[in-house]
N, CA and C atoms as an extended XYZ file, in Angstrom:
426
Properties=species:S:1:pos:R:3:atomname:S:1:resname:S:1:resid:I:1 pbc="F F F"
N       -50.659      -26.304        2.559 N   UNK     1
C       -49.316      -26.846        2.731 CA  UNK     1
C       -48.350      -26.014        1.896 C   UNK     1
N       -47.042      -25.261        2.334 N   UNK     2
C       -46.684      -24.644        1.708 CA  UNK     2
C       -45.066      -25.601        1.068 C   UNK     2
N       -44.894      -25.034        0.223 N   UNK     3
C       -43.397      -26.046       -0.671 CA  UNK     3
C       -42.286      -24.928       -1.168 C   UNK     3
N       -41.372      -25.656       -1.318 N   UNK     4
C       -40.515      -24.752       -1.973 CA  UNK     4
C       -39.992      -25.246       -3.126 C   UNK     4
N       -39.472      -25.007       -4.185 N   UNK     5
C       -39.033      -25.469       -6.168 CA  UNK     5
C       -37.968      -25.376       -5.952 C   UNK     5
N       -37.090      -25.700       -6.320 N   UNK     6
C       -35.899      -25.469       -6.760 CA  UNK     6
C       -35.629      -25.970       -8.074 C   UNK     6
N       -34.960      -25.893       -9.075 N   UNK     7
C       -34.519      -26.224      -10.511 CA  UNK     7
C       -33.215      -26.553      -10.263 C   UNK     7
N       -32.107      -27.397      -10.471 N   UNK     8
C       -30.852      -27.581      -10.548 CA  UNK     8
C       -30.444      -28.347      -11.557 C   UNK     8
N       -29.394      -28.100      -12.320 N   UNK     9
C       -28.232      -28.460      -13.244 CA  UNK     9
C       -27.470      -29.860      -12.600 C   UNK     9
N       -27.641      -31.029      -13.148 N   UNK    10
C       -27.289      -32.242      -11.859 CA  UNK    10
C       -26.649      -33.099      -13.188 C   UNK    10
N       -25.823      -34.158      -12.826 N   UNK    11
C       -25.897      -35.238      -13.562 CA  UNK    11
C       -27.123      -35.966      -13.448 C   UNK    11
N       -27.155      -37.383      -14.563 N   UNK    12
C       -28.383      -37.477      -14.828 CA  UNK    12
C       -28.227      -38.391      -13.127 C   UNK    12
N       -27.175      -39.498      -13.020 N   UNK    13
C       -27.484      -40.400      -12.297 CA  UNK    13
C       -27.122      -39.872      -10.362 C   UNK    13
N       -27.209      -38.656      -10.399 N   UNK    14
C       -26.979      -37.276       -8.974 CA  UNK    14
C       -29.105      -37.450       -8.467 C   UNK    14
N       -29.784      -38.292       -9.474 N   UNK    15
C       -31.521      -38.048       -9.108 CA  UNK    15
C       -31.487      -37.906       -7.506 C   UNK    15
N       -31.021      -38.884       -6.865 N   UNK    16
C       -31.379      -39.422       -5.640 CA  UNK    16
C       -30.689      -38.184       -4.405 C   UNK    16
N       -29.385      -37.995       -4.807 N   UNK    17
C       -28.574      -37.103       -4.303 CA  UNK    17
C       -29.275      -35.871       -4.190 C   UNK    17
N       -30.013      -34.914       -5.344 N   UNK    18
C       -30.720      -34.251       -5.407 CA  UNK    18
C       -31.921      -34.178       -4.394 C   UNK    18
N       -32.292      -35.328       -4.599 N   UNK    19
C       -33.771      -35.487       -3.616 CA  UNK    19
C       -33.075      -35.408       -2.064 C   UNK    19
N       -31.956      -36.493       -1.665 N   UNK    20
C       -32.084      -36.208       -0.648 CA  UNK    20
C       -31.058      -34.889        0.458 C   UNK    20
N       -30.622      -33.808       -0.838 N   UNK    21
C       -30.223      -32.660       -0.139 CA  UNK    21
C       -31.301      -32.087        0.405 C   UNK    21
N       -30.975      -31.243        1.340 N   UNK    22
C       -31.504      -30.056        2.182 CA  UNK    22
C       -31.683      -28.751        1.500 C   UNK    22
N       -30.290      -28.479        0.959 N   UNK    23
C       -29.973      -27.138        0.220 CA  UNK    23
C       -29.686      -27.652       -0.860 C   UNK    23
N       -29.975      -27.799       -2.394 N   UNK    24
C       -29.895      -28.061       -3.297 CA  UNK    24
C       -29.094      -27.027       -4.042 C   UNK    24
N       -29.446      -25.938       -3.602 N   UNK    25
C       -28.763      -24.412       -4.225 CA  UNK    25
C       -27.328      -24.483       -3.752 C   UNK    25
N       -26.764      -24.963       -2.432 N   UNK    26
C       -25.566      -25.263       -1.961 CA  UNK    26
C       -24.558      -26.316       -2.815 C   UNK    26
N       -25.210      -27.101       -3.567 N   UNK    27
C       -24.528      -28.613       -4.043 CA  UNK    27
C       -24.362      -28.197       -5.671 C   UNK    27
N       -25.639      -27.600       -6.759 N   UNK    28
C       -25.644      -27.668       -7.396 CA  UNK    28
C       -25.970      -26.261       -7.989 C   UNK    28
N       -25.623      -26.255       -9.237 N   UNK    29
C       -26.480      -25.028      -10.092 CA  UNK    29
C       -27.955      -24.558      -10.225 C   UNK    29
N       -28.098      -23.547       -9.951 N   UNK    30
C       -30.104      -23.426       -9.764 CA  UNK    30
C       -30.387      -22.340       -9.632 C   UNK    30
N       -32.151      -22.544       -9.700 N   UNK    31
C       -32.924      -21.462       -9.282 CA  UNK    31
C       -33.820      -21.707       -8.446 C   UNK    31
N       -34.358      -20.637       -7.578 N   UNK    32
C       -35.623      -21.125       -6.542 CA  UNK    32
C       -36.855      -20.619       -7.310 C   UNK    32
N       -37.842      -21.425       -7.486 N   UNK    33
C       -38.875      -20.857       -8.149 CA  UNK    33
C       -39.944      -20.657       -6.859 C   UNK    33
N       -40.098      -20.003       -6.343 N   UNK    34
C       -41.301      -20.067       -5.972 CA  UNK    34
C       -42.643      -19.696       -6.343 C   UNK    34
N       -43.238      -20.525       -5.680 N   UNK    35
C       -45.194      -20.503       -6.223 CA  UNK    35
C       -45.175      -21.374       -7.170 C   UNK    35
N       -44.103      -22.306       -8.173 N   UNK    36
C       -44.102      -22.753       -9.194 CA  UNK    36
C       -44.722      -24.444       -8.492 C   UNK    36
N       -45.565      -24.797       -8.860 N   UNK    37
C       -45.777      -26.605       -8.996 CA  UNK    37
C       -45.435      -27.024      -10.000 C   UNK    37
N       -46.052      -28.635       -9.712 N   UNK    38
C       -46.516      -29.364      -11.123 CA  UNK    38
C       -47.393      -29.298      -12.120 C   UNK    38
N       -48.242      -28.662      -11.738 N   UNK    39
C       -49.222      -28.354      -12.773 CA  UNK    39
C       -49.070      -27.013      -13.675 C   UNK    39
N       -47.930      -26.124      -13.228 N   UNK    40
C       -47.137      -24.831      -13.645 CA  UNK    40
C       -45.916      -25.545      -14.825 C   UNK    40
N       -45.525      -26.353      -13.776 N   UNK    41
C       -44.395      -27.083      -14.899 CA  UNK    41
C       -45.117      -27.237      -15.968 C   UNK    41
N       -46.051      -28.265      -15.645 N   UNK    42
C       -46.401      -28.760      -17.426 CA  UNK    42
C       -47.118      -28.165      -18.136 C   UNK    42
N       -47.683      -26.743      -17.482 N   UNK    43
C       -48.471      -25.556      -18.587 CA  UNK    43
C       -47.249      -25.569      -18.794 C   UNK    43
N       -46.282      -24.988      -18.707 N   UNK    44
C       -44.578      -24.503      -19.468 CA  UNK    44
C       -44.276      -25.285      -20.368 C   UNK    44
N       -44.528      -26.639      -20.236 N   UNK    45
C       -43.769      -28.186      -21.329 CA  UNK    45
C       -44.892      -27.767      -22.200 C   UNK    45
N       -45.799      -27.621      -21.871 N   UNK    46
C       -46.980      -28.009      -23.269 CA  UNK    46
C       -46.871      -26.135      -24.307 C   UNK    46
N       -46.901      -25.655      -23.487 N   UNK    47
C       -46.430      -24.266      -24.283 CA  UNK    47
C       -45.008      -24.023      -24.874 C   UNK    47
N       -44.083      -25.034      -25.139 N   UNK    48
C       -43.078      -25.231      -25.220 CA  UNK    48
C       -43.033      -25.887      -26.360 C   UNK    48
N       -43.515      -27.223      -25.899 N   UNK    49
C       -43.724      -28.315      -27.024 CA  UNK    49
C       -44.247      -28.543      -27.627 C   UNK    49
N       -45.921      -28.375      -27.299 N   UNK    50
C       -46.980      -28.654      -27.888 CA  UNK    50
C       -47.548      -29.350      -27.515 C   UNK    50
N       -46.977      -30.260      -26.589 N   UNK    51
C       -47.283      -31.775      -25.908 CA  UNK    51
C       -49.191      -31.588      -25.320 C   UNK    51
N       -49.891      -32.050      -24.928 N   UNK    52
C       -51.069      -32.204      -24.395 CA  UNK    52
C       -50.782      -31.834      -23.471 C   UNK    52
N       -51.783      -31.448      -21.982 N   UNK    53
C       -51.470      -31.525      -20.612 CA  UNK    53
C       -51.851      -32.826      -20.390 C   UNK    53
N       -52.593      -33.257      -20.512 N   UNK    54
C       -52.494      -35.063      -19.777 CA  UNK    54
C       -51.304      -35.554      -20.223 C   UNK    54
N       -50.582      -35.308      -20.827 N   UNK    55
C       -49.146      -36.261      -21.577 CA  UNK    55
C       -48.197      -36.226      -20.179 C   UNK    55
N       -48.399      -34.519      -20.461 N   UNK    56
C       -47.473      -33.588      -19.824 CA  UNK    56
C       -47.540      -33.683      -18.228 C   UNK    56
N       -48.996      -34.204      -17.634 N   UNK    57
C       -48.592      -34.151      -16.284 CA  UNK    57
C       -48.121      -35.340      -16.001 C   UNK    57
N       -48.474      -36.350      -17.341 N   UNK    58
C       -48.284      -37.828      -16.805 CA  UNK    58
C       -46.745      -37.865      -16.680 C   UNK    58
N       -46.290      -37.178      -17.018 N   UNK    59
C       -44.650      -37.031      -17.764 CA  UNK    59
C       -43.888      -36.407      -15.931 C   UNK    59
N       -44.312      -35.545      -15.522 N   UNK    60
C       -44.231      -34.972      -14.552 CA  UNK    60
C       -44.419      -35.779      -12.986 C   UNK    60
N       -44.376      -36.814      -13.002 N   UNK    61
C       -44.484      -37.878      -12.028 CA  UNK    61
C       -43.215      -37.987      -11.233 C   UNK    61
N       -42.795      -37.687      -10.204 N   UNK    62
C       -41.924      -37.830       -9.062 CA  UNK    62
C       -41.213      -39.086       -9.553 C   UNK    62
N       -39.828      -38.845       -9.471 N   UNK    63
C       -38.857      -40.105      -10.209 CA  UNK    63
C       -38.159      -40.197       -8.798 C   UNK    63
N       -38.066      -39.248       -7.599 N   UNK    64
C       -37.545      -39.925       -6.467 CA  UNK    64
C       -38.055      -39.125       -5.416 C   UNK    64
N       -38.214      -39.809       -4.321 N   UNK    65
C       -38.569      -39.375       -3.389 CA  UNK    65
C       -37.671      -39.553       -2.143 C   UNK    65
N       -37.736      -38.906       -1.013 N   UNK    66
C       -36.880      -38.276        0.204 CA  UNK    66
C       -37.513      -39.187        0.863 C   UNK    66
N       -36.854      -39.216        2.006 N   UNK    67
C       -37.263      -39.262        3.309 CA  UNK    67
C       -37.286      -38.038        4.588 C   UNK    67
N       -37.206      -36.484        3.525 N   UNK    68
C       -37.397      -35.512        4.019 CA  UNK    68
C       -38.237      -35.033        3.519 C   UNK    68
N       -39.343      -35.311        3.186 N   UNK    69
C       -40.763      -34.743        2.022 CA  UNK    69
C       -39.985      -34.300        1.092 C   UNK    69
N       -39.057      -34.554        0.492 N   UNK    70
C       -38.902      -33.718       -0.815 CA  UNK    70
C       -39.319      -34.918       -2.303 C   UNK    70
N       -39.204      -34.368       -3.036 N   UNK    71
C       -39.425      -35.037       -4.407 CA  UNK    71
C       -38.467      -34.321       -5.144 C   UNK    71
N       -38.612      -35.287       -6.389 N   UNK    72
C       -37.651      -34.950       -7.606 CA  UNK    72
C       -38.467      -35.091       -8.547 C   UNK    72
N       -38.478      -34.241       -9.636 N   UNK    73
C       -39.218      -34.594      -10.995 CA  UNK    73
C       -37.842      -34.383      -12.099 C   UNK    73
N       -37.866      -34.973      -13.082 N   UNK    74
C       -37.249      -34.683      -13.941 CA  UNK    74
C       -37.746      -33.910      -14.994 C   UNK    74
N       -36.852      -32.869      -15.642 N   UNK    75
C       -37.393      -31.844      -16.578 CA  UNK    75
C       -37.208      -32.569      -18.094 C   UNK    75
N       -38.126      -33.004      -18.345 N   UNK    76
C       -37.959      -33.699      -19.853 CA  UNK    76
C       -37.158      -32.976      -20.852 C   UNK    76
N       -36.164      -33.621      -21.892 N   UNK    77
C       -35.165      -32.992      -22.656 CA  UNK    77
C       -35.714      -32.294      -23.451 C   UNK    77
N       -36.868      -32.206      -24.334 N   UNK    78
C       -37.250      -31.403      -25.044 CA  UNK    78
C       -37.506      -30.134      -24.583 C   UNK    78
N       -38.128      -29.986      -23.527 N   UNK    79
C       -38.459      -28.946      -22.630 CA  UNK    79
C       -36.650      -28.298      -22.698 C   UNK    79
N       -36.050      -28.943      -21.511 N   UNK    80
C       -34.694      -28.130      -21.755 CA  UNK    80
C       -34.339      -28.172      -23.215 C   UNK    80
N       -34.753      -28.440      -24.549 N   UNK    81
C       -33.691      -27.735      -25.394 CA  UNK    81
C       -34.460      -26.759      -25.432 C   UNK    81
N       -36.044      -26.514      -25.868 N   UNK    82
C       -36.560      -25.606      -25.933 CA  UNK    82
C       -36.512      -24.077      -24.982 C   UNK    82
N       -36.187      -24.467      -23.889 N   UNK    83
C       -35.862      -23.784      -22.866 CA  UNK    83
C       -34.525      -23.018      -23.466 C   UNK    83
N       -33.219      -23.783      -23.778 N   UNK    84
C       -32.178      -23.226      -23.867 CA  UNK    84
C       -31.939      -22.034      -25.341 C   UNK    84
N       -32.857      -22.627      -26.097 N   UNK    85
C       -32.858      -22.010      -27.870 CA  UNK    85
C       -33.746      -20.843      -27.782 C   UNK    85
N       -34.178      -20.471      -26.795 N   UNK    86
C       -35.801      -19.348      -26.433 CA  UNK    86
C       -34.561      -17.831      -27.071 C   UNK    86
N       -35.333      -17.088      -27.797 N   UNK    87
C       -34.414      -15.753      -27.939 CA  UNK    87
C       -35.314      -14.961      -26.968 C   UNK    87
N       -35.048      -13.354      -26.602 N   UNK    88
C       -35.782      -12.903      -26.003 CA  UNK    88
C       -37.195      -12.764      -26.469 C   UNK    88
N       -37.301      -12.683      -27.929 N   UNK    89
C       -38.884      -11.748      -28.368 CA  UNK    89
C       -39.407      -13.646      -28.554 C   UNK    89
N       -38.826      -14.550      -28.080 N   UNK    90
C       -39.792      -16.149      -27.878 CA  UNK    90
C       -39.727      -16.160      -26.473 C   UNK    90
N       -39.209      -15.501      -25.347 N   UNK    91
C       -38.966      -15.344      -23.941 CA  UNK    91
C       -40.467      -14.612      -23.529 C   UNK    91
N       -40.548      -13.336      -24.448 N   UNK    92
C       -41.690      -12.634      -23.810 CA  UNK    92
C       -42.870      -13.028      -24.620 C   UNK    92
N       -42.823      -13.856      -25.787 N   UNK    93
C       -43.939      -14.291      -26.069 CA  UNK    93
C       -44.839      -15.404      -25.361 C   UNK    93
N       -43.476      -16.433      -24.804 N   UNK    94
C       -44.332      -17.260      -23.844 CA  UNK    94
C       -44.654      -17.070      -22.512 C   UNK    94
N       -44.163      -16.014      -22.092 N   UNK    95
C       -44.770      -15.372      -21.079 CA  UNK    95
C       -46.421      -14.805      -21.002 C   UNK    95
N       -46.239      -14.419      -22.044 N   UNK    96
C       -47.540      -13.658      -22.449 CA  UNK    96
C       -49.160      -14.854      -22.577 C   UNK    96
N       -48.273      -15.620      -23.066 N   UNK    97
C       -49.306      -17.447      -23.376 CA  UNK    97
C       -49.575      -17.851      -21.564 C   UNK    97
N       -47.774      -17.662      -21.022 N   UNK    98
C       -47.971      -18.392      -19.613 CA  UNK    98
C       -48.968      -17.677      -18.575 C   UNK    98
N       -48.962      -16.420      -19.011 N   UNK    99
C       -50.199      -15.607      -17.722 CA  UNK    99
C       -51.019      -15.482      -17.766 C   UNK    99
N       -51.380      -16.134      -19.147 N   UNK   100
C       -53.137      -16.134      -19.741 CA  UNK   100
C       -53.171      -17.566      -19.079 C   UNK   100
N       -52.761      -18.572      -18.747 N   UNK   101
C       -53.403      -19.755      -18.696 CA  UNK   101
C       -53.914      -19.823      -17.561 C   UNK   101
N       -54.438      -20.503      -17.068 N   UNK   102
C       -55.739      -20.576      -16.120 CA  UNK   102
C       -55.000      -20.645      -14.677 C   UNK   102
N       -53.642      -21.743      -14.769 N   UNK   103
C       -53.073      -22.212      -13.378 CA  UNK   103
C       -51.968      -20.513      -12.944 C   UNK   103
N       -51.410      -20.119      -13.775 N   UNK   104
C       -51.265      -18.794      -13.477 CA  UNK   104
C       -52.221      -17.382      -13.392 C   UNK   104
N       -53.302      -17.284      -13.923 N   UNK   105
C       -54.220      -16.406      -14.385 CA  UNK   105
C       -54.738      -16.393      -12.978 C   UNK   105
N       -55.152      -17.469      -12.434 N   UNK   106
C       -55.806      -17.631      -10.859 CA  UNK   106
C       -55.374      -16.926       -9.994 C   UNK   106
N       -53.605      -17.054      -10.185 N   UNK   107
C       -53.050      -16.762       -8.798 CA  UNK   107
C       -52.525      -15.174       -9.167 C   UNK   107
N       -52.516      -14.655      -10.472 N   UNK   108
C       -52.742      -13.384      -10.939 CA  UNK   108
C       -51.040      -12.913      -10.801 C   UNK   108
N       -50.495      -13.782      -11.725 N   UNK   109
C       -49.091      -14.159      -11.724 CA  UNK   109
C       -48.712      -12.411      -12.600 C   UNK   109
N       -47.902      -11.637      -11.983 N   UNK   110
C       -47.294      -10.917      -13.697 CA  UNK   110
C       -45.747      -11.300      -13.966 C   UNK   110
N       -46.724      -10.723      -15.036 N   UNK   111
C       -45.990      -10.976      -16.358 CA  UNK   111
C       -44.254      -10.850      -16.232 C   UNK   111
N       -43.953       -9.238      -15.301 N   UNK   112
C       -42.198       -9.238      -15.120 CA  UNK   112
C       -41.849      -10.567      -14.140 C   UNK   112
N       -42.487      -10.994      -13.455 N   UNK   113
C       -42.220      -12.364      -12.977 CA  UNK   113
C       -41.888      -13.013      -13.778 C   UNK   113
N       -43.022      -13.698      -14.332 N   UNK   114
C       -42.775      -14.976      -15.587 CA  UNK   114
C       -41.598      -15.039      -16.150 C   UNK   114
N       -41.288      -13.663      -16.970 N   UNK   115
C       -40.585      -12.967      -17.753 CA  UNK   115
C       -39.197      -13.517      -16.977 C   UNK   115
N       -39.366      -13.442      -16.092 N   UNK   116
C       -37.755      -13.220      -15.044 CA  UNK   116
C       -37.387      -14.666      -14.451 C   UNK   116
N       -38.471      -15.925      -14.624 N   UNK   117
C       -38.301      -17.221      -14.209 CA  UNK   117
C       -38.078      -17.661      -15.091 C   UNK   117
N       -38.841      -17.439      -16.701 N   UNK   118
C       -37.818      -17.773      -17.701 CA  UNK   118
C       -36.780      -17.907      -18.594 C   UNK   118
N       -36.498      -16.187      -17.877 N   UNK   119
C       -35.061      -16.188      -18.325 CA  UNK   119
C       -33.552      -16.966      -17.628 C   UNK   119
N       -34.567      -16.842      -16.407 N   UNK   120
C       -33.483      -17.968      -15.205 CA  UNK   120
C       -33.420      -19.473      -15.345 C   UNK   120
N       -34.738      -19.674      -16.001 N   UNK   121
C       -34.922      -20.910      -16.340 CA  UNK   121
C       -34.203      -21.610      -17.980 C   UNK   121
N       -34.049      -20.470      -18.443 N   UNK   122
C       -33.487      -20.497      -20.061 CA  UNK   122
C       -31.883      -20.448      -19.753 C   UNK   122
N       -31.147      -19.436      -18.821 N   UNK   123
C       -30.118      -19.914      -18.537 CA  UNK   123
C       -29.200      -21.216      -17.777 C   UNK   123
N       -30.814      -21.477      -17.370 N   UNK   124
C       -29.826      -22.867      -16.409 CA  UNK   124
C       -30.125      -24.150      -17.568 C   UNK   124
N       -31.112      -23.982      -18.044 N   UNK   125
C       -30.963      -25.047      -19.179 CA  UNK   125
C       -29.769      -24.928      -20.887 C   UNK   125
N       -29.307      -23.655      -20.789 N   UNK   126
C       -28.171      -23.838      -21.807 CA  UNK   126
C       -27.005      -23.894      -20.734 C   UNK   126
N       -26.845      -23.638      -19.639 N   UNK   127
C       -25.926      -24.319      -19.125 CA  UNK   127
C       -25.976      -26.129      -18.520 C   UNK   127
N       -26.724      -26.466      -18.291 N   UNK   128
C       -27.095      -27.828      -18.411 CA  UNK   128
C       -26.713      -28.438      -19.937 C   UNK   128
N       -27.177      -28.315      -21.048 N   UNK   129
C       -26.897      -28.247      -22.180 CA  UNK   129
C       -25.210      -28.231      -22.371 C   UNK   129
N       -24.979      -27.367      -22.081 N   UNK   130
C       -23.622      -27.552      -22.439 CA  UNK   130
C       -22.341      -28.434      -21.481 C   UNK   130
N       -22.804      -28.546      -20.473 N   UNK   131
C       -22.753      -29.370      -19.293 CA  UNK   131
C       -22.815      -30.745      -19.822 C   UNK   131
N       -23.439      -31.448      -20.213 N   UNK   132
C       -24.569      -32.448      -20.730 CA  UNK   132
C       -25.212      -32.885      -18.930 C   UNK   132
N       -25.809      -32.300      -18.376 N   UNK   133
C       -26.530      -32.195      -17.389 CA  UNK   133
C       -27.993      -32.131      -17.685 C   UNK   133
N       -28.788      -32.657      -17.054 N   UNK   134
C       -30.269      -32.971      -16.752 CA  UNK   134
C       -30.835      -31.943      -15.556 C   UNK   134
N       -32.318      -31.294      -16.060 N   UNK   135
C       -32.433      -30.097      -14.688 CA  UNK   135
C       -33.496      -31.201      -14.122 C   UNK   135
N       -33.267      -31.289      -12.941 N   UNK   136
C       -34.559      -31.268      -12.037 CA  UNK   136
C       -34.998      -30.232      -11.345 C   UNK   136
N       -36.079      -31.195      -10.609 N   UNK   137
C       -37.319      -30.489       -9.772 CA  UNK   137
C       -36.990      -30.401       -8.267 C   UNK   137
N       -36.509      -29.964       -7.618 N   UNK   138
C       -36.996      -30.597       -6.089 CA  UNK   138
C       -37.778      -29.607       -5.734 C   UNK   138
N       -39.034      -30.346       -5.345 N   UNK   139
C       -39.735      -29.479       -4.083 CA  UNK   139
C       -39.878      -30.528       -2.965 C   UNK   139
N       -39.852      -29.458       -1.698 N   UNK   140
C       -40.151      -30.076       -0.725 CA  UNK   140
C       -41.326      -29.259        0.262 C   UNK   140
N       -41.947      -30.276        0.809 N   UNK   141
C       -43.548      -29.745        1.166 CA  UNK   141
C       -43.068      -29.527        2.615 C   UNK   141
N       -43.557      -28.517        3.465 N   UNK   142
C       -42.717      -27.941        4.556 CA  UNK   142
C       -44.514      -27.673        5.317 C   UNK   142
């Protein structure tokens, strides 16, 4: 089944709105991640935070759902501050953590990728941040 990510810059109470756009990139601030899941997300939160992965996927649970297969996850705040405070030489260090881990290592992710989703991902969360905006998740399973 193939999906598509998107990340967007939303108000907090926009959840539903989010889920049930089409084009999310049209409405709001974002990035398209592709290849990225849930189980990608929360290797990122726990290399971030420190958090466990069982915390972390439990954390990662669909807060709305479509009636166009899409979902919404919400990106927990710690994650975005950590996201937004990353300098570059903490940019390419967790890259380096993120392509060793098993859910990227599989799919034989590199590294200028990673490198290049988290810097997209580090900018949309200090603009969220300064916003006072919340990022979500939408994927939708196609």
């Amino acid at each position: 089944m193939a999906f598509v990510t998107v990340v967007v810059a939303a108000e907090e109470d926009e959840c539903a709105s989010v889920g049930d756009s089409i084009q999310p990139l049209n409405e709001w601030s974002g990035v398209e991640l592709p290849g990225v899941d849930i189980p990608k997300i929360a290797t990122l939160h726990c290399l971030l935070t420190g958090d466990l992965l069982d915390g972390a996927l439990d954390a990662y649970e669909p807060v709305y759902v479509s009636e166009n297969n899409a979902i919404v996850l919400r990106i927990a705040d710690a994650m975005v501050e950590k996201l937004a405070s990353l300098d570059e030489d903490a940019l390419e260090a967790i890259t380096a953590e993120l392509v060793a881990t098993e859910c990227f290592e599989n799919e034989q992710w590199d590294a200028e990728d990673v490198l290049d989703m988290l810097n997209e991902l580090a900018e949309l969360a200090q603009l969220a941040e300064s916003q006072g905006q919340t990022l979500f998740v939408w994927m939708r399973f196609e």
